[in-house]
C-alpha angles and dihedrals in degrees: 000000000000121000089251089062089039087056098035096049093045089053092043085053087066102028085059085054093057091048083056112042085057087069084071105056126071134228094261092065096064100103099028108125117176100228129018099263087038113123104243119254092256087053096050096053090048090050091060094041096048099045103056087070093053088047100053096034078059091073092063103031103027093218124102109227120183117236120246099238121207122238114250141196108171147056083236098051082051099062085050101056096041079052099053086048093057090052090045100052091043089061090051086054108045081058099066124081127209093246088057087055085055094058125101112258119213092222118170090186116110106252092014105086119110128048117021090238087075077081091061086038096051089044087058096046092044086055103055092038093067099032085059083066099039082059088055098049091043091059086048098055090046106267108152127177100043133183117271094261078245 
């Protein structure tokens, strides 16, 4: 397996997660936030959507460019956008090549210096990171029976 499909089926793993554990969360959770700077719950799971694709085009064009997120109302617009986003992101990566990941990045970035494939790196760990939270936030608005987070 090359280290692009290594990277690309991990990430699908989780990213399959967070299309599940949705299904466990209603409309009128949308805009919950568990502190007042908190990100909502709708714009948390758009953060972790959006970015993937940023991360993984970086690999190919070096700049970090944020995603244009969609506006959203429902539990349901949510999931398509989140959607969109995956396929998205699976088209970025089934442009990149392995010997692309070897190359050296010009990442300005602190921690991300070195081999192009810290970008891929630093997506995965974006995304567990928040979807750590968005577990969080799904057990306090009542969500029971969750995903396994694999």
């Amino acid at each position: 397996m090359s280290k692009t499909a290594y990277w690309k089926d991990n990430w699908l793993h989780h990213r399959n997660v967070l299309i599940n554990l949705l299904d466990h969360i209603e409309d009128e959770h949308l805009d919950f936030k568990p502190w007042e700077d908190a990100m909502t719950l709708r714009d948390l799971v758009l953060h972790i959507a959006g970015s993937n694709d940023m991360f993984v085009n970086m690999v190919k064009t070096e700049t970090m460019s944020a995603p244009d997120l969609p506006e959203v109302h429902t539990m349901g617009d949510l999931k398509k956008a989140v959607q969109h986003f995956t396929e998205q992101t699976i088209q970025a990566f089934d442009t990149i090549t392995d010997e692309e990941l070897a190359l050296q990045n010009e990442a300005k970035i602190p921690g991300m210096q070195g081999k192009k494939e810290l970008y891929l790196q630093a997506m995965y760990d974006h995304e567990l990171h928040h979807k750590g939270q968005l577990f969080l936030y799904a057990r306090l608005v009542g969500a029971t029976d969750l995903p396994f987070f694999r």
